[in-house]
GUBANU-841404 format. One record per residue (C-alpha): residue in one letter; y, x, z; residue number from 0. Coordinates in steps of 0.05 Angstrom, whole numbers. Layout:
BEGIN
{node 'a',{Y,X,Z},NUM};
...
***
This chain:
BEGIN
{node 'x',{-347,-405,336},0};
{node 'x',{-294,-352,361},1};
{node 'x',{-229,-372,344},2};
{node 'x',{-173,-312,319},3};
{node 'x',{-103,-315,302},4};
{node 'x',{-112,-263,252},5};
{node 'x',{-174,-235,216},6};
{node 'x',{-159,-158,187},7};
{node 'x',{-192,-125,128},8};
{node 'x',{-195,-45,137},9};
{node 'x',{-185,-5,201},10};
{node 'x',{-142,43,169},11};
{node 'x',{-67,52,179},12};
{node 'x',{-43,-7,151},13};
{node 'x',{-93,-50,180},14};
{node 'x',{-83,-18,248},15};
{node 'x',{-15,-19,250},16};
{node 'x',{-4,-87,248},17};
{node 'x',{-77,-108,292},18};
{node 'x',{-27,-64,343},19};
{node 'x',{41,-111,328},20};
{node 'x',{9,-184,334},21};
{node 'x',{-30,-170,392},22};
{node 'x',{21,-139,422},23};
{node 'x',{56,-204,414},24};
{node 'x',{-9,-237,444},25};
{node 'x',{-43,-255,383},26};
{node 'x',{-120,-253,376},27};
{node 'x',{-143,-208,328},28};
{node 'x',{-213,-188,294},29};
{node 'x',{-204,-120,252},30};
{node 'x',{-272,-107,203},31};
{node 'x',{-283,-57,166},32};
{node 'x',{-342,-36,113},33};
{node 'x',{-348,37,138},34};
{node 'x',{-372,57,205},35};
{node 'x',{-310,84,228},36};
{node 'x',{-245,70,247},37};
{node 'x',{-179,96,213},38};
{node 'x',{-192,90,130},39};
{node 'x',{-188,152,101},40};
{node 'x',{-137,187,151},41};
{node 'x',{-208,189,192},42};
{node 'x',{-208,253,227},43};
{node 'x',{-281,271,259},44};
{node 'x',{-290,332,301},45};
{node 'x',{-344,392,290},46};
{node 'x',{-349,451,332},47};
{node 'x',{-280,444,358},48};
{node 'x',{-254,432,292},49};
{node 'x',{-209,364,274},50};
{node 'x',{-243,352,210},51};
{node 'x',{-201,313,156},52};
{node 'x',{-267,276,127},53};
{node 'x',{-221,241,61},54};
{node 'x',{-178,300,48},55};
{node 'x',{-112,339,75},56};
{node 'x',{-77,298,108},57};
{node 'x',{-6,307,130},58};
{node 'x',{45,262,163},59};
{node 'x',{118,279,144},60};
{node 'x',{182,225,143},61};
{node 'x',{257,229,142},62};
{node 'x',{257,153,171},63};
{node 'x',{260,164,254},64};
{node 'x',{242,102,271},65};
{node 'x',{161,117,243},66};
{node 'x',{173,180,273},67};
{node 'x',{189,154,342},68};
{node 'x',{131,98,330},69};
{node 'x',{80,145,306},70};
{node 'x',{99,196,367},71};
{node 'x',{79,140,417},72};
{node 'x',{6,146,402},73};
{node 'x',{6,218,393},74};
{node 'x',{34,283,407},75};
{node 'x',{47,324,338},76};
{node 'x',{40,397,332},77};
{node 'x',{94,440,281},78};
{node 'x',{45,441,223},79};
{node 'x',{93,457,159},80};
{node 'x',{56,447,100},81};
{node 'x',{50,505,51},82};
{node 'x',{-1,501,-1},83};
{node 'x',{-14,563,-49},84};
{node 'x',{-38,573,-113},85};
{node 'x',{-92,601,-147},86};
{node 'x',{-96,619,-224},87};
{node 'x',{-155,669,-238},88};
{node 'x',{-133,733,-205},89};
{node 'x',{-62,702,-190},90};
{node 'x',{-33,675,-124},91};
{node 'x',{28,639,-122},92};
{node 'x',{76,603,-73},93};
{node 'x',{79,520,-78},94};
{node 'x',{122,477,-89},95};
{node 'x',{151,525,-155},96};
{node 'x',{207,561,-119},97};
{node 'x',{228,630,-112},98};
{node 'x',{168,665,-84},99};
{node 'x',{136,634,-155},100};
{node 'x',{186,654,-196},101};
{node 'x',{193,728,-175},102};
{node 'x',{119,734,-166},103};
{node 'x',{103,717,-239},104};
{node 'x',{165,745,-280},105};
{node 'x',{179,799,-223},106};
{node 'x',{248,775,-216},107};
{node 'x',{294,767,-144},108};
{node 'x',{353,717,-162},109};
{node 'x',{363,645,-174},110};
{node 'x',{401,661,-232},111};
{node 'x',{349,700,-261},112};
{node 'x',{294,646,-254},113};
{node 'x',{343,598,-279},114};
{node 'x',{357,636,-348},115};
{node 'x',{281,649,-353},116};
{node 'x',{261,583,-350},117};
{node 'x',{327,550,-389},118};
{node 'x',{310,604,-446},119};
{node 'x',{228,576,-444},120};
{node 'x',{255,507,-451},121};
{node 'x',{303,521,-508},122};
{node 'x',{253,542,-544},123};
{node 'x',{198,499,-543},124};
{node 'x',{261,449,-568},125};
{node 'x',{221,387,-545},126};
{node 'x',{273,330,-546},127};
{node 'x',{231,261,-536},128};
{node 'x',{172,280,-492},129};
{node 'x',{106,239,-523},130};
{node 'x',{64,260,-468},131};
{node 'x',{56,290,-401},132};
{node 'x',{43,358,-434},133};
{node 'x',{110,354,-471},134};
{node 'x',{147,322,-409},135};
{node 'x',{123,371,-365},136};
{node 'x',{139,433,-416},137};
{node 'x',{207,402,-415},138};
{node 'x',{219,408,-344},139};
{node 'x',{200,475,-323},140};
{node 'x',{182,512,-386},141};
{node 'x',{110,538,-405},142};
{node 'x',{89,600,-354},143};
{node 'x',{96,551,-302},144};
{node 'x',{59,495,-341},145};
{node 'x',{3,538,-361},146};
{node 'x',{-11,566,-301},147};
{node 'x',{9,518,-250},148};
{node 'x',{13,445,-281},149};
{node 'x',{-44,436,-336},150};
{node 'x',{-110,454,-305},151};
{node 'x',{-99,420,-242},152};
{node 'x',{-61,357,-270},153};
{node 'x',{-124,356,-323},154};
{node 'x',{-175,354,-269},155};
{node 'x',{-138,309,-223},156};
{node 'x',{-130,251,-286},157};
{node 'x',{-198,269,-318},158};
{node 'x',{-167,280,-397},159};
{node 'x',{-121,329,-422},160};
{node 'x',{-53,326,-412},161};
{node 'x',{-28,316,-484},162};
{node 'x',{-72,249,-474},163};
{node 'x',{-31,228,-412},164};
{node 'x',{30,188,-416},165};
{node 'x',{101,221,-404},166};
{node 'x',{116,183,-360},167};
{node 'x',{74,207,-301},168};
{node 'x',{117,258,-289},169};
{node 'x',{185,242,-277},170};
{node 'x',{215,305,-261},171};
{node 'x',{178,370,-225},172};
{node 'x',{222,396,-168},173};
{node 'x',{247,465,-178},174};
{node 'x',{267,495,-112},175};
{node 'x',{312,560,-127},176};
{node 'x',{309,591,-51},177};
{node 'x',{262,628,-19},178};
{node 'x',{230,562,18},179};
{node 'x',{153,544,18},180};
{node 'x',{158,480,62},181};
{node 'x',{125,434,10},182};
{node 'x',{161,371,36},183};
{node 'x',{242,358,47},184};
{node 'x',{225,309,95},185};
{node 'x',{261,325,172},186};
{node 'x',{196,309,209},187};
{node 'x',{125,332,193},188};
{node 'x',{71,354,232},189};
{node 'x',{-2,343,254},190};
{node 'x',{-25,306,306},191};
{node 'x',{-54,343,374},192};
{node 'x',{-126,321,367},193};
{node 'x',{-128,288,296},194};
{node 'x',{-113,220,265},195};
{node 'x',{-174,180,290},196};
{node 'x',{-147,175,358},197};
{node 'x',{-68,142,330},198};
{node 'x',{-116,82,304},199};
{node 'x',{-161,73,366},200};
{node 'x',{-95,61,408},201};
{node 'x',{-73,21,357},202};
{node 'x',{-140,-25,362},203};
{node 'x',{-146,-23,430},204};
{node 'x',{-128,-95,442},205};
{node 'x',{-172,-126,391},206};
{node 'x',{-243,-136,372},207};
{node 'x',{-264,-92,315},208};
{node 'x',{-331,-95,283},209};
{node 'x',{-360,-36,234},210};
{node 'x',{-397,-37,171},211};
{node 'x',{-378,-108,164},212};
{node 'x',{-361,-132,90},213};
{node 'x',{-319,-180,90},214};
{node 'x',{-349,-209,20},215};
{node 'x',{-413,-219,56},216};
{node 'x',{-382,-252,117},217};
{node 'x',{-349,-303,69},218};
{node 'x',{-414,-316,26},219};
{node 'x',{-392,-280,-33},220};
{node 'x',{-331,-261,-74},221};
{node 'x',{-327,-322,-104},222};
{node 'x',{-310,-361,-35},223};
{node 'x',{-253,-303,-15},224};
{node 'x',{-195,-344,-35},225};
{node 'x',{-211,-407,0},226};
{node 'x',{-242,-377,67},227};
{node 'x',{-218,-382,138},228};
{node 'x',{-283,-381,168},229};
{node 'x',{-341,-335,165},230};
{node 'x',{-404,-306,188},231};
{node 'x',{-420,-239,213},232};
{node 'x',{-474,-188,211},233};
{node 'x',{-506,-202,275},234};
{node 'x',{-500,-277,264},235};
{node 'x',{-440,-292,310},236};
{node 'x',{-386,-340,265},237};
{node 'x',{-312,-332,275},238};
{node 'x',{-254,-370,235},239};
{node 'x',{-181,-339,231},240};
{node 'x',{-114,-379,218},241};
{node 'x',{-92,-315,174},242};
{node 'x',{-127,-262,133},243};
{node 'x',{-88,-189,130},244};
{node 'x',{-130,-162,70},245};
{node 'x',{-122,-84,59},246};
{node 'x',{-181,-82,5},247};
{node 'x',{-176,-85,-71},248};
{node 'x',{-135,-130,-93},249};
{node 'x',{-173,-144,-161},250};
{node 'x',{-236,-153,-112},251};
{node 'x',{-203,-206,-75},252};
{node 'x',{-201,-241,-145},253};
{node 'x',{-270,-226,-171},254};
{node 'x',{-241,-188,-221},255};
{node 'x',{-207,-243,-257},256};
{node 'x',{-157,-208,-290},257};
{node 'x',{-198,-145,-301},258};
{node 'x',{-213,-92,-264},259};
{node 'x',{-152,-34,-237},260};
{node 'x',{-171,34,-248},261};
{node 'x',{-172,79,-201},262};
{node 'x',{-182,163,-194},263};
{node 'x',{-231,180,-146},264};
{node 'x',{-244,252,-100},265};
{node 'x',{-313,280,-85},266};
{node 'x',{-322,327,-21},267};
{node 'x',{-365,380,0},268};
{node 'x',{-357,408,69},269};
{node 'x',{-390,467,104},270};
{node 'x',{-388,500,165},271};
{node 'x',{-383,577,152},272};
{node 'x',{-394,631,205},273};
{node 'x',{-334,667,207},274};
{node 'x',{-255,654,240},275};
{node 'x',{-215,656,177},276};
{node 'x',{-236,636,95},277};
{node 'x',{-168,635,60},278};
{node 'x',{-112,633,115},279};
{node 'x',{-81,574,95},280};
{node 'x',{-103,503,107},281};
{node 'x',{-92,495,36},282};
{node 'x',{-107,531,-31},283};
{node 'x',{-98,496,-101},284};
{node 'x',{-139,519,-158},285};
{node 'x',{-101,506,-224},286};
{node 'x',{-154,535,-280},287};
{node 'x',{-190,492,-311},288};
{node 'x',{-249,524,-311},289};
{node 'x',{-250,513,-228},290};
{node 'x',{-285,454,-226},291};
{node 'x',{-255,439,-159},292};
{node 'x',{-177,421,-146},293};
{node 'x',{-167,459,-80},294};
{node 'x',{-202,478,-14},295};
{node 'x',{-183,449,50},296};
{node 'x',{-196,497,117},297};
{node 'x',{-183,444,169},298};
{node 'x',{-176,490,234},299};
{node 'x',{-105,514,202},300};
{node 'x',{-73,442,213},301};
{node 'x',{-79,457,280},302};
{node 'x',{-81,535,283},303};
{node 'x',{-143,538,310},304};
{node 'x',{-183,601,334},305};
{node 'x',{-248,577,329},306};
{node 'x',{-297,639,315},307};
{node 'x',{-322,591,264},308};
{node 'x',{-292,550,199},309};
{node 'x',{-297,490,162},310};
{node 'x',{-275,489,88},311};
{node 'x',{-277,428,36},312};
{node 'x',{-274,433,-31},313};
{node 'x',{-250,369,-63},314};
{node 'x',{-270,352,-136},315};
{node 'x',{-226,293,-170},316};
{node 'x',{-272,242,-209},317};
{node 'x',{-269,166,-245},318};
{node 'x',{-275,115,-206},319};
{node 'x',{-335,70,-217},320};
{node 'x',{-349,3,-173},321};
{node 'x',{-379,19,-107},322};
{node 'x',{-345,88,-104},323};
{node 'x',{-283,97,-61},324};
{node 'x',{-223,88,-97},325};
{node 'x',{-170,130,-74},326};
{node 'x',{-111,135,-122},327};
{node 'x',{-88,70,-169},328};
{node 'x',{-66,96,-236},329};
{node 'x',{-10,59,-240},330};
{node 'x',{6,68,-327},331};
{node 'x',{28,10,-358},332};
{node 'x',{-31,-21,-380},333};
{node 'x',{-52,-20,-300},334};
{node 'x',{16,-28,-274},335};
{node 'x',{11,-99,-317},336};
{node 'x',{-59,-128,-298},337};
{node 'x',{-36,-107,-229},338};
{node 'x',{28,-163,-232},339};
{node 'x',{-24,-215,-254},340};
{node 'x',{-57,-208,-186},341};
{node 'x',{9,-193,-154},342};
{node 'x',{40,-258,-179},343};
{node 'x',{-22,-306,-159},344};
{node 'x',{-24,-269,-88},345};
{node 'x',{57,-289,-79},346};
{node 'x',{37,-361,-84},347};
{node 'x',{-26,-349,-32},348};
{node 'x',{-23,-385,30},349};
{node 'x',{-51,-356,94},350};
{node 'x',{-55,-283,60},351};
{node 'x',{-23,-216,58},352};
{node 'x',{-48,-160,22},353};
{node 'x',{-22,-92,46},354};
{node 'x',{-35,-14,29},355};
{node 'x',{-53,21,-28},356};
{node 'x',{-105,-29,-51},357};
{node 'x',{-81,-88,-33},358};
{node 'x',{-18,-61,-56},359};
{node 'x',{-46,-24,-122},360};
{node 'x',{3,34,-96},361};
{node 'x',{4,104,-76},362};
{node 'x',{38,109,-4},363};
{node 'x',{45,160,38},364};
{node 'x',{20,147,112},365};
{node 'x',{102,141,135},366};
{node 'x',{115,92,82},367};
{node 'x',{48,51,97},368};
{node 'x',{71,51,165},369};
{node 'x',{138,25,148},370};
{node 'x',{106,-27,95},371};
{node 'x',{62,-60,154},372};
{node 'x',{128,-64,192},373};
{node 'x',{161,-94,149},374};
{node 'x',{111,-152,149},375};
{node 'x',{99,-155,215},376};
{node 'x',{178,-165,218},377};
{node 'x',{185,-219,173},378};
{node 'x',{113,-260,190},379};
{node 'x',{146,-264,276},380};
{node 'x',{214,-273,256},381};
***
């Protein structure tokens, strides 16, 4: 039986970051994973020259330096500022809402201007305790912007209409009165030179990973998760670990116990297409409803490629069902509480962390999952 200091559950960012800390600190470490790659869902594969974001657009921005500096020393990041546009019917629009939206859709040039238009649209919908998204979000930014910018898309991504959604969802909806597209506020954003796939194979290079391994099936079934420290792999060989760093489902873990955490789920279809440019921009939202799709992704423009050929994605938001990838928790209240029964019996777990957005029933971006595995790593070597 191999002997490990630390057995890993998911080779994405998360799981890779801290496989990278403890052996660093000389710790032997087994990373598995139940897909046949590397690097979750920041997976980047390439195709005719092309980095290939296989899970979706995905792009790393931070005002914390320190994951800057760290993420920097496994990769060299391009200038990539992310501006998404908009698409309603025969409309095209700047995101996030600032003021190349405002003057393209009420032909107006000031902040003033937009600010009166949208105060006045507010006024009088005269919505003073918001019941529902719909009437939060009418609340915020008035209805030309809702209709055309907020519903569709916000009704595909949740899969129900947004009267049906609770309020609080949407906190508040930036509103950016200058002429700025940069999506994100953060200091540093960018792309890395190459893709993602490449950050998490430096990360693992000091520690045995093994693919398409579930980690269920190595322990003899869900049931036997809690108690395990010793399991068998695929091709026979048995291993034991002193710790477990699980990045799955948390509610897995438990065999459901407390019920199951919902989750929103995002279907992809990729081709290749034979010419340089689709929609020059890597990418395009689609707010109407009647798009079945939520936007198009054309991958070479992370990296401002000039490829004589493209690749283009078109990503379709769905429930999530067991044995289909979860991707975003919904974190309501009826979630948010079944979560904290799993949360609770997991504090008093010895010989376990759970980390990222399912272990963690939490929607991170990659800076703060990077931070998150940090901060464990931090306190389990102090």
């Amino acid at each position: 039986m191999k002997e490990y200091d630390y057995l890993i559950v998911g080779a994405g960012l998360y799981g890779a970051t801290f496989a990278y800390e403890a052996t660093k600190r000389g710790k032997r470490v087994l990373v598995i994973d139940r897909r046949d790659h590397i690097a979750g869902n920041i997976y980047t594969r390439q195709e005719d020259d092309i980095n290939v974001h296989v899970y979706g657009a995905h792009i790393f921005h931070t005002s914390d330096k320190r994951i800057w500096d760290y993420m920097n020393q496994f990769a060299e990041f391009n200038n990539y500022i992310n501006s998404p546009v908009a698409v309603y019917g025969d409309e095209l629009y700047n995101l996030p809402f600032n003021m190349n939206t405002f003057s393209k859709m009420w032909n107006i040039k000031t902040p003033a201007e937009a600010q009166a238009k949208i105060a006045e649209q507010i006024a009088d919908l005269n919505i003073t305790e918001p019941k529902n998204l719909e009437e939060q979000a009418l609340s915020l930014v008035g209805r030309d912007v809702y209709e055309k910018l907020i519903k569709g898309y916000t009704q595909k991504q949740w899969g129900r209409p947004c009267d049906q959604l609770p309020a609080f969802i949407i906190k508040r909806l930036p509103l950016r009165f200058t002429y700025d597209n940069n999506y994100f506020n953060d200091r540093f954003q960018g792309i890395p030179m190459g893709g993602y796939t490449q950050i998490v194979e430096k990360m693992l290079s000091g520690c045995d990973v093994v693919l398409e391994q579930d980690y269920f099936d190595m322990v003899g079934g869900v049931e036997n998760a809690p108690e395990s420290f010793e399991g068998t792999l695929s091709d026979g060989s048995k291993v034991s670990w002193k710790k477990l760093i699980f990045t799955g489902q948390i509610d897995e873990y438990y065999n459901s116990c407390y019920g199951y955490l919902e989750y929103r789920s995002v279907r992809f279809e990729t081709e290749k297409l034979e010419m340089e440019n689709y929609q020059g921009n890597a990418v395009v939202n689609y707010t109407a409803a009647n798009v079945p799709y939520t936007r198009i992704i054309e991958h070479k423009h992370f990296e401002f490629g000039k490829q004589p050929t493209t690749i283009i994605s078109r990503e379709y938001s769905s429930e999530w069902q067991p044995g289909v990838e979860p991707y975003y928790p919904v974190n309501n209240e009826k979630n948010n509480a079944v979560y904290q029964e799993y949360a609770s019996r997991a504090a008093s777990e010895k010989g376990v962390i759970f980390g990222g957005r399912l272990g963690q029933y939490k929607y991170y971006d990659m800076d703060k999952v990077v931070a998150a595995a940090l901060d464990a790593v931090s306190v389990e070597f102090s």
